[in-house]
C-alpha positions in Angstrom: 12.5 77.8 -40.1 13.4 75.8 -37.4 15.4 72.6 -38.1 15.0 69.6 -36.8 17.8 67.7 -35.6 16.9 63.6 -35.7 18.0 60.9 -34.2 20.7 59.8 -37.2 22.3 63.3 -37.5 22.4 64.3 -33.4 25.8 64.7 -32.6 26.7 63.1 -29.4 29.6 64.5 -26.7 32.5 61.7 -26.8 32.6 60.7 -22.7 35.6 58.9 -22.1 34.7 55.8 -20.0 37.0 56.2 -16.1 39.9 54.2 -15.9 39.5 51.1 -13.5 42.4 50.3 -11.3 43.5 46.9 -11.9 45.3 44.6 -9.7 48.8 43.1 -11.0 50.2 40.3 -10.1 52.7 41.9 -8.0 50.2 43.7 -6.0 50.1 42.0 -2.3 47.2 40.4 -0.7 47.5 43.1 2.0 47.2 45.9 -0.4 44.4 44.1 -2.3 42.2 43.7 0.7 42.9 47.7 2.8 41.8 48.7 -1.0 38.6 46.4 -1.0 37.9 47.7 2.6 38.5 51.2 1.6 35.8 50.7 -1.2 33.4 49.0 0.9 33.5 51.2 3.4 33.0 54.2 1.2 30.1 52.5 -0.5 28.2 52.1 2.5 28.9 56.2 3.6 27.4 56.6 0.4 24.5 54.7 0.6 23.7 56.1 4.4 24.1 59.2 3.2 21.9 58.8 0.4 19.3 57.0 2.7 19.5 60.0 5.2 18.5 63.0 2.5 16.1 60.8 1.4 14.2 60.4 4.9 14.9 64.0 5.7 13.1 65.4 2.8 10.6 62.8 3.4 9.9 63.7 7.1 9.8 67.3 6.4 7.5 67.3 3.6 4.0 67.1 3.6 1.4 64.7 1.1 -0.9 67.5 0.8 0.4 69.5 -2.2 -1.5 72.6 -0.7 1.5 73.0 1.6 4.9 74.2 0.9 7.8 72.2 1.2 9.4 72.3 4.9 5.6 72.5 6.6 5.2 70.2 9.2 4.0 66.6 8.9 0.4 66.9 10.6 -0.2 63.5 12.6 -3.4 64.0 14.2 -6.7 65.3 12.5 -7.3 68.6 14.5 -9.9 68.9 16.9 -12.3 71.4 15.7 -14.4 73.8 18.5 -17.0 76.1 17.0 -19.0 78.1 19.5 -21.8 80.6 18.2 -23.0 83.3 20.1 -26.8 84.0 18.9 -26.9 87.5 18.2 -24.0 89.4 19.4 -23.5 92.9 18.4 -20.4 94.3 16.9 -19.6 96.1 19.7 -20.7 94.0 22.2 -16.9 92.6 22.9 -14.2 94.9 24.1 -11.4 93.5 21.4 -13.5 95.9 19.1 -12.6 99.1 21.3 -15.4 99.5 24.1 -14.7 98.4 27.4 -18.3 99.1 28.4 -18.9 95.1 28.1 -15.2 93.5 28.8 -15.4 90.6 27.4 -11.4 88.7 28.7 -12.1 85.2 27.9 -13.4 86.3 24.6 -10.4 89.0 24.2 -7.7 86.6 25.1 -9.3 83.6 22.1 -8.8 86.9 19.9 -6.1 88.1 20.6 -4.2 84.9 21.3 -5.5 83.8 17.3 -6.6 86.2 14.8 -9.7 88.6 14.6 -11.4 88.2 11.5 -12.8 91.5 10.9 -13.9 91.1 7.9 -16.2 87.9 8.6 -19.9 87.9 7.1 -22.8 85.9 8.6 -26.2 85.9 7.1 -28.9 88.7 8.5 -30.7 86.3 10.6 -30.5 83.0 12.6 -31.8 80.0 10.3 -29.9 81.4 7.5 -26.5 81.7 9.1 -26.9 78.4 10.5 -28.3 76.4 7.1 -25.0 78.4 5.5 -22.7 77.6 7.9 -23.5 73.6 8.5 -24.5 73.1 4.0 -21.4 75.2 3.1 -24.0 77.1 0.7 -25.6 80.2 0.0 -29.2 79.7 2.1 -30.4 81.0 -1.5 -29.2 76.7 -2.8 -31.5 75.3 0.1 -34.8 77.8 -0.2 -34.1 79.2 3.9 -33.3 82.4 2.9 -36.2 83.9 3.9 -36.3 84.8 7.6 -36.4 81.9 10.3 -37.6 78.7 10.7 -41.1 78.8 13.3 -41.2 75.9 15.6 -44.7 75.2 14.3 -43.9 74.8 10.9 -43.5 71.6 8.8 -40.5 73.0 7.1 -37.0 72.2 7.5 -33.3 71.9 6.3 -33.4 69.6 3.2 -33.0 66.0 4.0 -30.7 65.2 0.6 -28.3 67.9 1.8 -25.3 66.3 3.4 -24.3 68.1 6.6 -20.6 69.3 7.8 -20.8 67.0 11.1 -22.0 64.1 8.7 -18.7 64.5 6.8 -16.9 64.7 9.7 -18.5 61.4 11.3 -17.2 60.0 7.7 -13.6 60.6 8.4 -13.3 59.4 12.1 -14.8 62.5 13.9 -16.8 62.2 17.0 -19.6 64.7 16.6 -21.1 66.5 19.8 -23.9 69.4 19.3 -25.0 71.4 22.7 -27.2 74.2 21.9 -29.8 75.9 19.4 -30.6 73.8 16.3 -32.8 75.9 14.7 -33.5 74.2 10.9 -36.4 72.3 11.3 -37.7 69.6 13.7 -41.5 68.7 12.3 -39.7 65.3 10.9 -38.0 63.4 13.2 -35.1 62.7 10.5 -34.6 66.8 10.4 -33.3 67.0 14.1 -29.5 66.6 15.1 -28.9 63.2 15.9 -30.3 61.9 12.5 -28.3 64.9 10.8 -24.6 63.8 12.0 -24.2 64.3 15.8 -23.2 61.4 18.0 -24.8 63.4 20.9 -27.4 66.5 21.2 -28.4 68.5 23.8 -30.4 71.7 23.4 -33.4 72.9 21.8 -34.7 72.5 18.6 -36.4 76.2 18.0 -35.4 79.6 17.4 -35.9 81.0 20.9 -36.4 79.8 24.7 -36.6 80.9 28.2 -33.3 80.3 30.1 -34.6 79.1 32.7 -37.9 77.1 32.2 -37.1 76.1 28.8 -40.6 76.5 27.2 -40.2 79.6 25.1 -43.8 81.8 24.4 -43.2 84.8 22.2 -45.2 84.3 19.2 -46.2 80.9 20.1 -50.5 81.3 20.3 -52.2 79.3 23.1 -52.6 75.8 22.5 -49.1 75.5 21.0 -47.1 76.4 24.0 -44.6 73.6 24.5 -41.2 72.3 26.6 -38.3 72.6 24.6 -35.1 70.7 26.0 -33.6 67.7 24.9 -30.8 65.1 26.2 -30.4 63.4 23.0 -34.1 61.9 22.6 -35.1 62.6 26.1 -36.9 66.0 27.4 -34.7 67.4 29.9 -37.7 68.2 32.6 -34.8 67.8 35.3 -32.8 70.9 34.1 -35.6 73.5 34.8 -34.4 76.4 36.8 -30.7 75.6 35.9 -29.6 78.8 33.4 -29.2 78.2 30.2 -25.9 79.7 29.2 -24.5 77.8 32.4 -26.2 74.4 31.5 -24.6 74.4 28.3 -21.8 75.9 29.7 -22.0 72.7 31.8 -22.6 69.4 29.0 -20.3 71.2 26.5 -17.2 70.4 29.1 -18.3 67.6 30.3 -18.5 66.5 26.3 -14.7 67.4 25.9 -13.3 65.9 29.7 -14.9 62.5 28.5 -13.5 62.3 24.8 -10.3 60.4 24.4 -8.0 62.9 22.7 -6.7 60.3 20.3 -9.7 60.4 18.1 -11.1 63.6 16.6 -13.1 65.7 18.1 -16.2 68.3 16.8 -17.8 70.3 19.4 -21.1 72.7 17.9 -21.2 75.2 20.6 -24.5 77.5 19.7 -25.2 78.9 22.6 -28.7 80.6 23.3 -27.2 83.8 24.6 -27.6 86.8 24.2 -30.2 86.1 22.4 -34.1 87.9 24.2 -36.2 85.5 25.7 -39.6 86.3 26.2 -41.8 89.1 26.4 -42.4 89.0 30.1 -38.4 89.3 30.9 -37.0 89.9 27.1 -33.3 89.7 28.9 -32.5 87.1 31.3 -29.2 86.8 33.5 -28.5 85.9 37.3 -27.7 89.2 39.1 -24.2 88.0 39.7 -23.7 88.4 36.2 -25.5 91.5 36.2 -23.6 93.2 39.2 -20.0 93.4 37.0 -21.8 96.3 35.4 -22.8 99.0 37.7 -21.2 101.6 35.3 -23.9 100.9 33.1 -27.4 102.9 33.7 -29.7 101.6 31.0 -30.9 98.8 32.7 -31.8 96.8 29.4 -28.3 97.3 28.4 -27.0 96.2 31.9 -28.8 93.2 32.0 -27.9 92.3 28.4 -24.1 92.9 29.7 -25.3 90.5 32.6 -25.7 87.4 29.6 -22.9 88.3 27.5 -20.8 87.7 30.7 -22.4 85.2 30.9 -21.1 83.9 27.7 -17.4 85.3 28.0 -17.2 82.9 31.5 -18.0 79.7 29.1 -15.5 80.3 26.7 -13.0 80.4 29.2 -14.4 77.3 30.4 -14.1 75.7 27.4 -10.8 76.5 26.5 -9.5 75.3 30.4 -11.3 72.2 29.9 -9.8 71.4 26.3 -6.2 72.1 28.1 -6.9 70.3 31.4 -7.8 67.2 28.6 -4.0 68.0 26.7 -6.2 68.2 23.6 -6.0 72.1 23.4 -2.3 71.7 21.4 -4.7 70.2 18.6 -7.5 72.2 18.3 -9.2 74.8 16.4 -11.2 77.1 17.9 -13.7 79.3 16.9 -15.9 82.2 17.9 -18.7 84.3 16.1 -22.0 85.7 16.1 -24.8 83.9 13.8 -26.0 87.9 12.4 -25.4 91.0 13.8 -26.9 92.3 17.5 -30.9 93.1 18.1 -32.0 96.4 19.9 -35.0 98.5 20.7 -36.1 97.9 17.0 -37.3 94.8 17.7 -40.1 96.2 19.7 -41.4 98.3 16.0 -41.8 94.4 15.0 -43.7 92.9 17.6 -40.6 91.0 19.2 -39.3 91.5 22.7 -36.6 94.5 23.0 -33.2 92.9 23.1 -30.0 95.7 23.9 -27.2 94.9 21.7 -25.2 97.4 20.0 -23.7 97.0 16.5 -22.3 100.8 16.5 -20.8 102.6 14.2 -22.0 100.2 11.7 -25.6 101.2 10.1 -28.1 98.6 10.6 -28.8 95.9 12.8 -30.0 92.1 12.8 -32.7 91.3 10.0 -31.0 94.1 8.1 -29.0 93.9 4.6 -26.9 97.0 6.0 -22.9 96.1 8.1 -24.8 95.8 11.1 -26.8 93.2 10.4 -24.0 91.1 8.5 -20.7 91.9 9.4 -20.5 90.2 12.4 -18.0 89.6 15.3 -15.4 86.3 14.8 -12.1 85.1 15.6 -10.0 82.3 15.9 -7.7 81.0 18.5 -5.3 77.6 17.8 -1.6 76.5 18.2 -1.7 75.0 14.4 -2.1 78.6 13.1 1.2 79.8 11.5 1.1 83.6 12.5 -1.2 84.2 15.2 -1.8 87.3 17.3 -2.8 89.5 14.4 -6.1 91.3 12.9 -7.4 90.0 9.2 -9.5 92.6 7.0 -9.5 89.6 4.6 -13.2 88.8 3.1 -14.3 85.9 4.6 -18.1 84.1 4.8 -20.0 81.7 7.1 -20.1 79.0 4.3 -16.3 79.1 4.2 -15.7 77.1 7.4 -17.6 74.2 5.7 -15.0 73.6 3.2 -11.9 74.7 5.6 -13.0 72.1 8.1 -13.0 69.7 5.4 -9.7 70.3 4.3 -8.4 70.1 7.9 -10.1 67.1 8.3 -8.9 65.2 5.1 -11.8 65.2 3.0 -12.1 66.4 -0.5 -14.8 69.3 -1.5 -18.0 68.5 -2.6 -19.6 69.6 -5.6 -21.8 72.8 -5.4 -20.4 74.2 -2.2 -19.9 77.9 -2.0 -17.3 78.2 0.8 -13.8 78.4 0.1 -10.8 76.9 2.0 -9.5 79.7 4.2 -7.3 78.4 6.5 -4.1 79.7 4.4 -5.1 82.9 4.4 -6.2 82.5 7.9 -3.0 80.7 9.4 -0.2 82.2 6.5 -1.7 85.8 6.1 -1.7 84.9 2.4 -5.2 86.6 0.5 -8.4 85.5 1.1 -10.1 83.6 -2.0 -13.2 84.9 -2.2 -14.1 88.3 -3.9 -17.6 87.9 -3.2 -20.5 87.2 -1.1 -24.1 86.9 -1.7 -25.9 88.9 0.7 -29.4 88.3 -0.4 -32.2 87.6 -2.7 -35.4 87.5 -1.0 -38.2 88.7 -3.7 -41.3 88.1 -0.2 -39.1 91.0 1.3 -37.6 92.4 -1.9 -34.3 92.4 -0.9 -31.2 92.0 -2.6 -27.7 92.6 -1.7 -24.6 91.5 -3.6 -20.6 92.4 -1.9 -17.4 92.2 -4.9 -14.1 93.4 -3.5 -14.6 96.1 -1.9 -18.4 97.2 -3.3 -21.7 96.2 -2.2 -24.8 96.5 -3.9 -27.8 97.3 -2.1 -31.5 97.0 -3.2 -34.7 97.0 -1.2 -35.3 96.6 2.7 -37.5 94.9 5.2 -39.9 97.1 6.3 -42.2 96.1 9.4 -45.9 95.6 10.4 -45.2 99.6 12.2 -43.8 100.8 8.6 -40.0 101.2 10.2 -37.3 100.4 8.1 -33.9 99.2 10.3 -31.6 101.1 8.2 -30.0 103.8 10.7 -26.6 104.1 12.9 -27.8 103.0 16.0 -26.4 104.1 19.8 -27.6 105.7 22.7 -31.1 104.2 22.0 -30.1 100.6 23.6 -27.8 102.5 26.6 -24.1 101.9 24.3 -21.6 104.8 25.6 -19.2 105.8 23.1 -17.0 107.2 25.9 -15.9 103.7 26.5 -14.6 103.3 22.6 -10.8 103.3 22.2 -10.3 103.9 18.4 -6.8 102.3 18.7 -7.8 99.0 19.6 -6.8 96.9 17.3 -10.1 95.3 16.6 -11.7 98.5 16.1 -13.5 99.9 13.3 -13.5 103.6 12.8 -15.9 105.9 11.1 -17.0 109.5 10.1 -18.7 111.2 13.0 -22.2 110.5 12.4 -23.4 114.2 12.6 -20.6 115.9 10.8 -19.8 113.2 8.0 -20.9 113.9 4.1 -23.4 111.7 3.4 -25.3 110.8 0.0 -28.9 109.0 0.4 -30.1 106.1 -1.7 -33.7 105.7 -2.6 -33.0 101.8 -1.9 -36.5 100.6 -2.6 -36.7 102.5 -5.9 -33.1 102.2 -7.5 -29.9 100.1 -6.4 -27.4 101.6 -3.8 -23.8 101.1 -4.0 -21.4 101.6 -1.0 -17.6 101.1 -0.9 -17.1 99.3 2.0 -13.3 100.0 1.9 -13.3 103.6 2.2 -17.1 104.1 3.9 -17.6 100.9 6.3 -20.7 102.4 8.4 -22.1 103.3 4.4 -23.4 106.6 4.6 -22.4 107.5 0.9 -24.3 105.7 -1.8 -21.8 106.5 -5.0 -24.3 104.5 -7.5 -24.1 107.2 -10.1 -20.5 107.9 -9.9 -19.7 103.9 -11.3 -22.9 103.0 -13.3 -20.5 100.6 -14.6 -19.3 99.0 -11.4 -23.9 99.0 -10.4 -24.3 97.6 -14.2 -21.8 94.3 -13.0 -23.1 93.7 -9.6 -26.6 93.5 -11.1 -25.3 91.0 -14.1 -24.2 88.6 -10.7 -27.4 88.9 -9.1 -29.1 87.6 -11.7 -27.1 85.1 -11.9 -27.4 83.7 -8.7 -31.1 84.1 -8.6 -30.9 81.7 -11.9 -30.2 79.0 -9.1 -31.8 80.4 -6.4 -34.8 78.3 -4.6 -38.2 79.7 -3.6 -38.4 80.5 -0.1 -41.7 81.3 2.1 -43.2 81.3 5.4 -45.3 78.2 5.8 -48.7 78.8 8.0 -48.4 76.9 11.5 -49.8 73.0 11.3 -52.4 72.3 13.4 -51.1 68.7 14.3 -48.2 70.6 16.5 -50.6 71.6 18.8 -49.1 71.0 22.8 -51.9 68.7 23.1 -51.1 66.5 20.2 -47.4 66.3 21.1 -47.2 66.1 25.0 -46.7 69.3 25.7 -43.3 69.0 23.9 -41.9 70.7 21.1 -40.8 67.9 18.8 -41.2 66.3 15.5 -45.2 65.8 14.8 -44.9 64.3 11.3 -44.0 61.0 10.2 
């Protein structure tokens, strides 16, 4: 037993009280006062001194208890610079080892910040984009379930609180330029009623770059201009290209901002996405010209946009240093889902050129090529730059990261997680998991934990084709250009030599180790029933919370001739 000691029977350590020096008679006034200067003067060292640890320690700490002792004090919110590229294959930038495409501008954010190799978007556009400004799983919001049509009266949900709506809430200034793509048949669902001080783009899922009134799958009668200058169609921008024009009001956005408040530029830029089935790939031959090494001329003129692109990044970044507001910023760079190809022509779509090799798969795909997509980030604020992460990282997590950065507190029921640690430290990333998909129209589901991924179901077409293979030569990519010791590069099995183990993926769940076998050609489901028996346990889960999710039919009150030839909200 353990004995108590109280109060009446502690025993106390005797401390003899100091001896004072006391002043005798004798002593002389001179004496007296050199000792009461001595004393004065050693009491005020004393208190300095005291003073000065105290604002040390103070200067060098930080408030937020998230960062160690000894970070720096931030003073400014950061400005925060996201561009999206609109379906961007893996290999379609040369920091991932092909120098078919170079892509410097592009390189030199990478390089400069850190590759996230390990970043997941969802399979197609409205998804990525829904997860990306909700900070949840598209499952949470029913938009899971291929893309928003421009004719539909469906949208984002209107009780969903937006990043750029936080952001206005804690000082930001909000600027969108670019594809909005979640809904416009209510007025209320486009940007500048959804947290952006400013707007410039187009409000549906695809559009010609030059004319701006896109026409594959739109039926006659419904054919509409699509450009907008806040509230106002932009009639006086046809003929201007749209990677340029965006290019264009994007700077422009960032030379007029005063760098003392903070800043939030959405960058979603329309290219590379195809554009219409009369000229699926659209560039201006100067573009086109860097690429005479290329003979597939789909693939050449697809290397014509992505150009293109690569130019207006380094635009961007000159025009946030030529404002001294580059020292402060974050940016970053990534692909909404993963690159389109010949495929698209097995689904009735034009034939884009993008190249997601060696992964299997490709956009609208479950599979690494439709998911795992290209990303970086480039800022002075990160802690060790110049370095690749294989860390597992979502679409959903810059939500919650960019709240953090901006001072504000997670909601409830978000499913990204604050990354910027393991982003800007190298320390772990938090997540162990991503929900892929549960889409029961398509019958698709796909679950990733650590380093498996669970894989049931796929999307197969009106032609019966499944896109579920390693895709190459097919869209004009050269694997002679590939440098396997690039540092963004992922490496794989040859293709025809490799050992590979085949999943009946519509009758039975597959399970890949994405660790070991990244372009999944081994399905090891019955080598760790037990590992297939957990994933499924989460999928259920999640579906418990998931919303229903459908194609609506198109209204007939967003006819062109009920609207003004305009593609805008119809509904009140």
């Amino acid at each position: 037993m353990i004995s108590t000691i109280t109060p009446a029977t502690a025993v106390s350590p005797q401390i003899s009280a100091p001896k004072l020096i006391s002043f005798s008679k004798d002593t002389s006034t001179k004496q007296t006062l050199l000792y009461c200067c001595s004393m004065a003067a050693f009491l005020t060292g004393l208190v300095v001194g005291i003073l000065g640890i105290y604002c040390y320690y103070w200067a060098h700490s930080s408030t937020d208890p998230r960062l160690p002792l000894g970070s720096p004090k931030p003073t400014k919110k950061p400005h925060i610079i996201f561009i999206l590229a609109d379906d961007l294959g893996w290999s379609d930038v040369s920091f991932h080892g092909s120098s078919q495409i170079p892509t410097p501008n592009i390189d030199s954010l990478a390089n400069e910040g850190v590759i996230l190799n390990s970043f997941y978007a969802q399979y197609m556009c409205t998804p990525s984009r829904a997860a990306l400004l909700t900070g949840k799983y598209p499952t949470r919001v029913g938009l899971q379930h291929y893309v928003l049509g421009a004719l539909e009266p469906r949208g984002l949900d209107l009780t969903v609180k937006l990043l750029p709506q936080y952001l206005q809430d804690a000082g930001y200034k909000t600027h969108m330029v670019g594809k909005w793509h979640l809904g416009m048949y209510r007025r209320e669902m486009t940007p500048l009623f959804r947290g952006f001080d400013s707007f410039f783009g187009f409000y549906s899922g695809n559009n010609d770059y030059y004319n701006y009134t896109p026409t594959a799958k739109f039926p006659p009668g419904y054919v509409k201009f699509d450009l907008w200058d806040n509230l106002e169609p932009g009639w006086k921008y046809i003929g201007q290209y749209a990677t340029e024009l965006f290019t264009e009001k994007a700077v422009d956005r960032i030379l007029s901002h005063n760098p003392e408040d903070p800043f939030f530029l959405y960058l979603p830029q329309i290219a590379p996405h195809w554009a219409s089935f009369a000229e699926p790939i659209q560039a201006p031959q100067k573009y086109v010209d860097r690429f005479p090494h290329i003979t597939h001329e789909g693939r050449r003129k697809y290397a014509g946009s992505i150009a293109a692109l690569d130019d207006s990044v380094g635009q961007v970044i000159a025009a946030l240093k030529s404002k001294g507001m580059y020292e402060n910023s974050i940016v970053v760079f990534s692909s909404d889902n993963g690159g389109s190809g010949f495929e698209n022509a097995f689904d009735d779509l034009p034939a884009a050129h993008a190249s997601n090799w060696p992964l299997r798969g490709a956009k609208t795909s479950q599979w690494e090529g439709g998911l795992r997509v290209t990303a970086c980030i480039a800022s002075p604020l990160l802690e060790k730059p110049k370095r690749v992460s294989n860390e597992l990282f979502h679409i959903t997590d810059w939500f919650t990261t960019f709240l953090r950065l901006a001072g504000i507190q997670k909601p409830d029921e978000i499913d990204g997680y604050d990354i910027w640690d393991s982003i800007s430290r190298d320390r772990p990333s938090p997540r162990t998991e991503i929900l892929h998909q549960i889409d029961p129209v398509w019958k698709e589901y796909a679950l990733r934990w650590n380093q498996y991924k669970l894989v049931i179901g796929s999307y197969t077409n009106a032609s019966g084709y499944r896109i579920d293979q390693w895709y190459s030569e097919e869209d004009g990519f050269d694997t002679t250009f590939f440098d396997s010791t690039a540092k963004g590069a992922i490496t794989c099995e040859d293709l025809e030599t490799a050992q590979r183990i085949p999943c009946a993926y519509t009758e039975e769940p597959c399970l890949y180790d994405i660790h070991n076998d990244p372009c999944e050609y081994r399905n090891i489901a019955a080598d760790k029933p037990d590992i297939v028996g957990l994933l499924m346990v989460k999928l259920n889960e999640y579906n418990r919370t998931a919303l229903p999710s459908r194609k609506l039919p198109r209204d007939p009150r967003s006819q062109a001739s009920l609207t003004g030839g305009l593609c805008q909200p119809w509904s009140a």
